[in-house]
PyMOL Python script that loads the backbone (N, CA, C, O; Angstrom):
from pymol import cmd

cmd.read_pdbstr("""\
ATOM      1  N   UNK A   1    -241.281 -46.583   2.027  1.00  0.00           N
ATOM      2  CA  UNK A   1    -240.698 -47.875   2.378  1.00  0.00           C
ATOM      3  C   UNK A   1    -241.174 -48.243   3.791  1.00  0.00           C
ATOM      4  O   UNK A   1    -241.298 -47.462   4.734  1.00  0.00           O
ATOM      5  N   UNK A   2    -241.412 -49.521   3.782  1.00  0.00           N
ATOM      6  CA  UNK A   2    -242.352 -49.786   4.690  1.00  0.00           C
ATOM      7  C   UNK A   2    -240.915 -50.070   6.042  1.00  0.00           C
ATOM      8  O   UNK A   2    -239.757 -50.165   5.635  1.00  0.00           O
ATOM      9  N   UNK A   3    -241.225 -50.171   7.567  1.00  0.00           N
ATOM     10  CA  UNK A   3    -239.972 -50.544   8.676  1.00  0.00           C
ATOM     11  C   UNK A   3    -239.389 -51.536   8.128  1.00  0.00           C
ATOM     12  O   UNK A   3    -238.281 -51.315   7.639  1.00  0.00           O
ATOM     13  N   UNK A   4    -240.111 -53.296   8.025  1.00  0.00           N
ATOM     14  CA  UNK A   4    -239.531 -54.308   7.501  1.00  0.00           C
ATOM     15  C   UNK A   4    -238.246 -54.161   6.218  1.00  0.00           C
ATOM     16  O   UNK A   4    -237.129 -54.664   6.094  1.00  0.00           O
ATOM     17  N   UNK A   5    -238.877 -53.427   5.583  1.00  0.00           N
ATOM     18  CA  UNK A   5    -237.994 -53.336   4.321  1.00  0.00           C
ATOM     19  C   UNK A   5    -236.426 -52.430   4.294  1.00  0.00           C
ATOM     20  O   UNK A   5    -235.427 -52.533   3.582  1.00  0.00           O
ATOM     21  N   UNK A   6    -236.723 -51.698   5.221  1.00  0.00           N
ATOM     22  CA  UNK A   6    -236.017 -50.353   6.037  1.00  0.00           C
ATOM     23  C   UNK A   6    -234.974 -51.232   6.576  1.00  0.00           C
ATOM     24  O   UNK A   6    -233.848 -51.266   6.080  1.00  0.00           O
ATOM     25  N   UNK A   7    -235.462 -52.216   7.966  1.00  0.00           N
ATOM     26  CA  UNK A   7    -234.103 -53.087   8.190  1.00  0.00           C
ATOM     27  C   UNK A   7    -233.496 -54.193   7.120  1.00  0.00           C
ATOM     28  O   UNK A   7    -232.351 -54.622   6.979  1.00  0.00           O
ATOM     29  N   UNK A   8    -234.450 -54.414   6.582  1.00  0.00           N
ATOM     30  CA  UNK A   8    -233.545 -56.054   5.757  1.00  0.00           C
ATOM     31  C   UNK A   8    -232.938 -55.141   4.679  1.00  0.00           C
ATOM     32  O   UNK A   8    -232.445 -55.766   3.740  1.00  0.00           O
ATOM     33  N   UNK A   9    -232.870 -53.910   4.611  1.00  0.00           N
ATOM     34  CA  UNK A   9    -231.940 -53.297   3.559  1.00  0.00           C
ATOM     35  C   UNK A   9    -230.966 -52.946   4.442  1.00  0.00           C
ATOM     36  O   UNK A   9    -229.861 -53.393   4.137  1.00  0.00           O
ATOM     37  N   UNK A  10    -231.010 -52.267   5.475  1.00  0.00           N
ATOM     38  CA  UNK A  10    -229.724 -52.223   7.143  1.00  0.00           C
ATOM     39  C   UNK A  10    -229.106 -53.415   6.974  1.00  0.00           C
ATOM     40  O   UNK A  10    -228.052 -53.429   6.338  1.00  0.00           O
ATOM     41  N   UNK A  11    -229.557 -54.434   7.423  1.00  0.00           N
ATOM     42  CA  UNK A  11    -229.021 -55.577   7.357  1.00  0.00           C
ATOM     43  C   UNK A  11    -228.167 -56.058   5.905  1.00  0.00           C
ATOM     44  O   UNK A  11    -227.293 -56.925   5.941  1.00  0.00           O
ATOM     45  N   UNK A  12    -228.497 -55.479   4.877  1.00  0.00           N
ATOM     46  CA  UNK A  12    -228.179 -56.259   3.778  1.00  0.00           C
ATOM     47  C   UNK A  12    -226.723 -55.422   3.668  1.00  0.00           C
ATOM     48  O   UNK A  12    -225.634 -55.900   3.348  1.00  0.00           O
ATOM     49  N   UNK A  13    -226.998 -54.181   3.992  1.00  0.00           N
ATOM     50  CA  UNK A  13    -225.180 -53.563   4.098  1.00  0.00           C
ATOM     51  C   UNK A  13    -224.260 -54.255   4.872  1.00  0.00           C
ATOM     52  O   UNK A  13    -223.096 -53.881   4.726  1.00  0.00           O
ATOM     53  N   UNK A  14    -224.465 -55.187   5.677  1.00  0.00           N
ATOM     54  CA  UNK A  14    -223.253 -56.370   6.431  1.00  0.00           C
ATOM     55  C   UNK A  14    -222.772 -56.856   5.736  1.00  0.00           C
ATOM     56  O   UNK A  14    -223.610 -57.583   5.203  1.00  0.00           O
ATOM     57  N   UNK A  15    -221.625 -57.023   5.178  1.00  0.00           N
ATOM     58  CA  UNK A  15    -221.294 -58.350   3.994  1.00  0.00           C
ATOM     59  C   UNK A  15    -221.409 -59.816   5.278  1.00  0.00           C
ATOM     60  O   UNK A  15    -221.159 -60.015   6.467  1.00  0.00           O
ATOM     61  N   UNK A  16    -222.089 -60.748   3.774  1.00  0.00           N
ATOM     62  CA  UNK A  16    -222.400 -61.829   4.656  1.00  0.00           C
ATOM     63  C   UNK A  16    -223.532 -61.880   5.599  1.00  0.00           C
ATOM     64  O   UNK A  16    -223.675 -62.648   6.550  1.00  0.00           O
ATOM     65  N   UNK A  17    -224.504 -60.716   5.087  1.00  0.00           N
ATOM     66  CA  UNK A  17    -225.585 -60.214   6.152  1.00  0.00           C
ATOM     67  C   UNK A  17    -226.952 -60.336   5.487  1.00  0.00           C
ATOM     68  O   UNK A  17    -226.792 -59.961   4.326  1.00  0.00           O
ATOM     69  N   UNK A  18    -228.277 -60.702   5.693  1.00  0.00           N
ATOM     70  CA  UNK A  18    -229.309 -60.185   5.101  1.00  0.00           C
ATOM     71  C   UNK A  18    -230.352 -60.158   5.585  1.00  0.00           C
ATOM     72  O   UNK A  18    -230.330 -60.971   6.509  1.00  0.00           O
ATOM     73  N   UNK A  19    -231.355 -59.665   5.514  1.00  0.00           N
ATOM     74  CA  UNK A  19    -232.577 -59.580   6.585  1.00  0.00           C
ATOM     75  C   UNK A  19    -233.263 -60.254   6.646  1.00  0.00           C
ATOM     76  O   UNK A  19    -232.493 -61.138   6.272  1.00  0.00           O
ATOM     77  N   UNK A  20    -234.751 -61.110   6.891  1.00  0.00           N
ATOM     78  CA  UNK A  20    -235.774 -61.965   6.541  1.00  0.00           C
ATOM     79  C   UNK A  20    -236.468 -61.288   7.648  1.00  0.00           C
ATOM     80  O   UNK A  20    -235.936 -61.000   8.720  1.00  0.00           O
ATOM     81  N   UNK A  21    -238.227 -60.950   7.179  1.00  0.00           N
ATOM     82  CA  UNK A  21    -239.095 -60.929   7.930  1.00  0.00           C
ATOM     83  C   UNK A  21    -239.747 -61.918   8.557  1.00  0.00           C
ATOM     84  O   UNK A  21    -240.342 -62.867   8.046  1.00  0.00           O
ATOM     85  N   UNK A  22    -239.551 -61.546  10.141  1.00  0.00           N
ATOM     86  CA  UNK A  22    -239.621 -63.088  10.937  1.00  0.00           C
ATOM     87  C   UNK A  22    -240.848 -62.634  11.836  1.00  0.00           C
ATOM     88  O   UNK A  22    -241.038 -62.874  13.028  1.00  0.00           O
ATOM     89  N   UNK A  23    -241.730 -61.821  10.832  1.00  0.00           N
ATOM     90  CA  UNK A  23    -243.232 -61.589  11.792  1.00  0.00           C
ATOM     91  C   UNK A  23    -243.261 -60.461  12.849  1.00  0.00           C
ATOM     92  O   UNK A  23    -242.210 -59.893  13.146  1.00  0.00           O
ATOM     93  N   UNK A  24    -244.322 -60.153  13.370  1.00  0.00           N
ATOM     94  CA  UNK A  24    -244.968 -58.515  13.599  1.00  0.00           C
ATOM     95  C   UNK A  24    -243.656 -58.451  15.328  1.00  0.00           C
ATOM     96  O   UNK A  24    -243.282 -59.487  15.879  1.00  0.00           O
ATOM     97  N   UNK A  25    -243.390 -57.552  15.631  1.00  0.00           N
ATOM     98  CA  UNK A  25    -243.022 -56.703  17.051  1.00  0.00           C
ATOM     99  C   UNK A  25    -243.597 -57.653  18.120  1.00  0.00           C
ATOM    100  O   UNK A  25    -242.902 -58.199  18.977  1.00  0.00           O
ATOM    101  N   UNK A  26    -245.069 -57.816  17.978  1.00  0.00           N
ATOM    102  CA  UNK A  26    -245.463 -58.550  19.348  1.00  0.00           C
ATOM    103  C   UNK A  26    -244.776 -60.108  19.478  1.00  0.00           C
ATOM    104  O   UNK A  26    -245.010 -60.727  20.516  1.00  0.00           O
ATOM    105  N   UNK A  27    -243.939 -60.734  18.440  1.00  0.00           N
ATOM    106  CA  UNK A  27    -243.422 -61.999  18.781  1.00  0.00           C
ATOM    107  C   UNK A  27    -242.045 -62.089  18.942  1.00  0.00           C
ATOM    108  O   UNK A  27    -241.310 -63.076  18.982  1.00  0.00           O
ATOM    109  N   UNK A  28    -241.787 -60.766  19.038  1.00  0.00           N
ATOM    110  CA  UNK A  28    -240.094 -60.560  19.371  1.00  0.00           C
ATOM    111  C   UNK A  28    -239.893 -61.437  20.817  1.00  0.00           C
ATOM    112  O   UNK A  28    -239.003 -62.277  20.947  1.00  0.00           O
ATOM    113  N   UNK A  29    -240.614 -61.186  21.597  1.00  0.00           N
ATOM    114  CA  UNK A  29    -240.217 -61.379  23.128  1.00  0.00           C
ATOM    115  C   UNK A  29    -239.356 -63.371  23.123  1.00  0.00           C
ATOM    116  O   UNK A  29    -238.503 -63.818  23.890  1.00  0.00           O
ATOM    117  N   UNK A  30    -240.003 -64.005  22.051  1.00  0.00           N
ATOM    118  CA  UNK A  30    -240.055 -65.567  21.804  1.00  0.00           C
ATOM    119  C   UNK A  30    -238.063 -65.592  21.517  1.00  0.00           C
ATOM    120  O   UNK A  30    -237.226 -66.319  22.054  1.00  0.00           O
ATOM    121  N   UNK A  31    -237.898 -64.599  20.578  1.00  0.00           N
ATOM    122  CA  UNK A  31    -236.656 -64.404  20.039  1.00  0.00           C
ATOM    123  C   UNK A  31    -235.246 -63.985  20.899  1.00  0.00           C
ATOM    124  O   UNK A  31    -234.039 -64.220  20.840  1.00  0.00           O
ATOM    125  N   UNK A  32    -236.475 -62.987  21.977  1.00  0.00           N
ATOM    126  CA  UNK A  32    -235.636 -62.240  23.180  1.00  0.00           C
ATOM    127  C   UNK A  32    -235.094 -63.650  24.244  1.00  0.00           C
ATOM    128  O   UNK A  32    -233.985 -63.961  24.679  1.00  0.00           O
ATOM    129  N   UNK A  33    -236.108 -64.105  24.347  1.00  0.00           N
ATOM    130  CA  UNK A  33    -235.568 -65.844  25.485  1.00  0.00           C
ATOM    131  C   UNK A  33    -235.028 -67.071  24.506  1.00  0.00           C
ATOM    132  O   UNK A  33    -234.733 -68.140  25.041  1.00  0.00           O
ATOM    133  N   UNK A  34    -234.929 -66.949  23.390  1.00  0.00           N
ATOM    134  CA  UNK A  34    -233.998 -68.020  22.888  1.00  0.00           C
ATOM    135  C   UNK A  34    -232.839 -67.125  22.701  1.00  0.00           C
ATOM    136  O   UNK A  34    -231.870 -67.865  22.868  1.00  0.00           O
ATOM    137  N   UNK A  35    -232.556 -66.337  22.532  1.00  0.00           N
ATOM    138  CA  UNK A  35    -231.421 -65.495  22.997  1.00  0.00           C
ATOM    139  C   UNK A  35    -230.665 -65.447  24.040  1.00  0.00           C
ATOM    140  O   UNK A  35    -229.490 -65.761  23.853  1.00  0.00           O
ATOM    141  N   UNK A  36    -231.052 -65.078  25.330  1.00  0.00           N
ATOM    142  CA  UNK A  36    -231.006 -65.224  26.231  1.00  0.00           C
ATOM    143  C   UNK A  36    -230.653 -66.718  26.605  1.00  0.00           C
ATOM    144  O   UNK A  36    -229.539 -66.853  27.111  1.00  0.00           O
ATOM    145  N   UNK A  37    -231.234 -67.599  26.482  1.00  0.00           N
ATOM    146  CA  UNK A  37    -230.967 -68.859  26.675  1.00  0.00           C
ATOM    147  C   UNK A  37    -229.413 -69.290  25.785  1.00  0.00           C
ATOM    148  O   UNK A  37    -228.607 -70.123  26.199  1.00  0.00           O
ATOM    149  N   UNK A  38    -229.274 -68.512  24.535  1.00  0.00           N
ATOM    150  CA  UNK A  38    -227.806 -69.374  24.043  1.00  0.00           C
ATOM    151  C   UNK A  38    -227.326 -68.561  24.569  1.00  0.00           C
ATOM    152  O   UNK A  38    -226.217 -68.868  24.130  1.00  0.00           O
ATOM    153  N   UNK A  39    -227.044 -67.408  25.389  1.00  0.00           N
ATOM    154  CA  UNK A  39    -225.951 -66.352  26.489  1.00  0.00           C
ATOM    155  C   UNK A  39    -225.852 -67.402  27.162  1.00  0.00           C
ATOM    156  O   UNK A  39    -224.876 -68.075  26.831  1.00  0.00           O
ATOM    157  N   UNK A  40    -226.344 -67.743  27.818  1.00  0.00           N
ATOM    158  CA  UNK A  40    -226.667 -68.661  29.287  1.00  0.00           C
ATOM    159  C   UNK A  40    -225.824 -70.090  29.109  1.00  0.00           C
ATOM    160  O   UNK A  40    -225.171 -70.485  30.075  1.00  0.00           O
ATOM    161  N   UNK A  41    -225.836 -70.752  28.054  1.00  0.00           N
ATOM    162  CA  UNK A  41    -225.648 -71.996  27.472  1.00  0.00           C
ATOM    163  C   UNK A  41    -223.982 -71.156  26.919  1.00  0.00           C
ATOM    164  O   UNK A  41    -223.106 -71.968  27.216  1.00  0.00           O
ATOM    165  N   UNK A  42    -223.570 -70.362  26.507  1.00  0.00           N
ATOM    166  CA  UNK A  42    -222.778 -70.505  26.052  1.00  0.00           C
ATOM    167  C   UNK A  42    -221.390 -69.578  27.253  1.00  0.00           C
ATOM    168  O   UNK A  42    -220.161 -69.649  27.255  1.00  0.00           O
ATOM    169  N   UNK A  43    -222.403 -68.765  28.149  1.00  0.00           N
ATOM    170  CA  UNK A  43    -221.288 -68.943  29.479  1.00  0.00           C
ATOM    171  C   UNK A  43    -220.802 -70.612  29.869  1.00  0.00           C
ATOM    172  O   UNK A  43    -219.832 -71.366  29.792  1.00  0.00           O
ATOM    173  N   UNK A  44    -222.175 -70.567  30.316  1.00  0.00           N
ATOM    174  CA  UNK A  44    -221.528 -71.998  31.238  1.00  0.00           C
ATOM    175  C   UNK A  44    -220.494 -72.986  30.705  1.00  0.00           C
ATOM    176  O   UNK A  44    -219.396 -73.154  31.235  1.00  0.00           O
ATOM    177  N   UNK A  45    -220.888 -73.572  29.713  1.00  0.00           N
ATOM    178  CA  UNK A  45    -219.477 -73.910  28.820  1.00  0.00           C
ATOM    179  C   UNK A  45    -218.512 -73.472  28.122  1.00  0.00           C
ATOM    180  O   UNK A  45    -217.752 -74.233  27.523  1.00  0.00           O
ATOM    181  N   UNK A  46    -218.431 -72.488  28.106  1.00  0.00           N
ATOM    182  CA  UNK A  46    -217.819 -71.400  27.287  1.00  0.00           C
ATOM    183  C   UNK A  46    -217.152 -71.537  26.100  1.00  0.00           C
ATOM    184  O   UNK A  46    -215.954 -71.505  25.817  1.00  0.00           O
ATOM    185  N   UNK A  47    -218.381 -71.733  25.308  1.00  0.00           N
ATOM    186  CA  UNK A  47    -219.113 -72.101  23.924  1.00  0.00           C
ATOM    187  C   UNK A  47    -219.320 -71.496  22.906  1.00  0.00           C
ATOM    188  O   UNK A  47    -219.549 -70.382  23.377  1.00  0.00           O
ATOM    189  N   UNK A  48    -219.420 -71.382  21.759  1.00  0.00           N
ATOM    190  CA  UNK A  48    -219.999 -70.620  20.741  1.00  0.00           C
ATOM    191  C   UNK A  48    -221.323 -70.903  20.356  1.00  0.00           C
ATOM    192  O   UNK A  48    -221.730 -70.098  19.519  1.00  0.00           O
ATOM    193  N   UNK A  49    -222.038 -71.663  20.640  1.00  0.00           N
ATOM    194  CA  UNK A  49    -223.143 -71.977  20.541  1.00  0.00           C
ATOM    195  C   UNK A  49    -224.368 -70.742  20.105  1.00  0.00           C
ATOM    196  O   UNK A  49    -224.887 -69.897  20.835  1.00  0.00           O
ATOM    197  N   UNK A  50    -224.643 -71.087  18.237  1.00  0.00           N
ATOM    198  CA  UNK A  50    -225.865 -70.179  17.754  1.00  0.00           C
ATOM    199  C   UNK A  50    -226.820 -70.790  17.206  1.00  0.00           C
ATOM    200  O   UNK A  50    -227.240 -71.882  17.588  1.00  0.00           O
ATOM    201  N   UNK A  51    -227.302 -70.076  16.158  1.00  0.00           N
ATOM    202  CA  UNK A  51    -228.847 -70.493  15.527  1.00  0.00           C
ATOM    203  C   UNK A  51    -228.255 -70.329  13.832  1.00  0.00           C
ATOM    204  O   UNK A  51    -227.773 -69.295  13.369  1.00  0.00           O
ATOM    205  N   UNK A  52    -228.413 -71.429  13.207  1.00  0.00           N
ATOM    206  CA  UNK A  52    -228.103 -70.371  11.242  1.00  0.00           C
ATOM    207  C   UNK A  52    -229.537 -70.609  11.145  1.00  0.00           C
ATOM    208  O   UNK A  52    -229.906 -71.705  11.566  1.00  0.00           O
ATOM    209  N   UNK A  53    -230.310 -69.926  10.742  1.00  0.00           N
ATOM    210  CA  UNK A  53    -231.209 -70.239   9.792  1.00  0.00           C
ATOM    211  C   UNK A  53    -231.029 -70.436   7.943  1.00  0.00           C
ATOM    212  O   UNK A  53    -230.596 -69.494   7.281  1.00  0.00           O
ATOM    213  N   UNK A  54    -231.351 -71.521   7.407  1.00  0.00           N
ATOM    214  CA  UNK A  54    -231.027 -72.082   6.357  1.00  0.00           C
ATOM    215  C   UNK A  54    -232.068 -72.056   4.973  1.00  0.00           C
ATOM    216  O   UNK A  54    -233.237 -72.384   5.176  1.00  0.00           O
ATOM    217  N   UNK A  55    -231.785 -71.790   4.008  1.00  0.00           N
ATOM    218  CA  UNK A  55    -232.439 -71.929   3.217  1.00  0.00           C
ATOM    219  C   UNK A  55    -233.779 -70.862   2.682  1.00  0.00           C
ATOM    220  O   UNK A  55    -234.688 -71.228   1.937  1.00  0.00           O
ATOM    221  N   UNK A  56    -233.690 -70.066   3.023  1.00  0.00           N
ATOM    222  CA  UNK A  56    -234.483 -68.984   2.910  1.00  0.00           C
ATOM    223  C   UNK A  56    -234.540 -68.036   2.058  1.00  0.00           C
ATOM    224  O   UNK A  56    -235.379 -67.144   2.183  1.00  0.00           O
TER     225      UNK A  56
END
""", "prot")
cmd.dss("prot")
cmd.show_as("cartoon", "prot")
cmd.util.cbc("prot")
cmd.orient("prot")
């Protein structure tokens, strides 16, 4: 079993949880600062502010 498949089966044990491959290790860092950015956004107003991804 390949890593990818390894987490989106991790993930799929969350109820309400499931994995999607969102491309190789080197484009994590893109994921790491929109992250970072809704921390940031959701101190200052003190917010819930996330991401759903839909339809997938």
């Amino acid at each position: 079993m390949r890593q990818p498949q390894i987490v989106q089966a991790l993930a799929g044990r969350i109820p309400g949880m499931g994995g999607v491959f969102a491309g190789r290790l080197r484009n994590a860092h893109q994921v790491e600062s929109l992250v970072a950015n809704l921390i940031s956004v959701n101190r200052r107003y003190k917010a819930h502010a996330g991401l759903r991804v839909t339809d997938v």
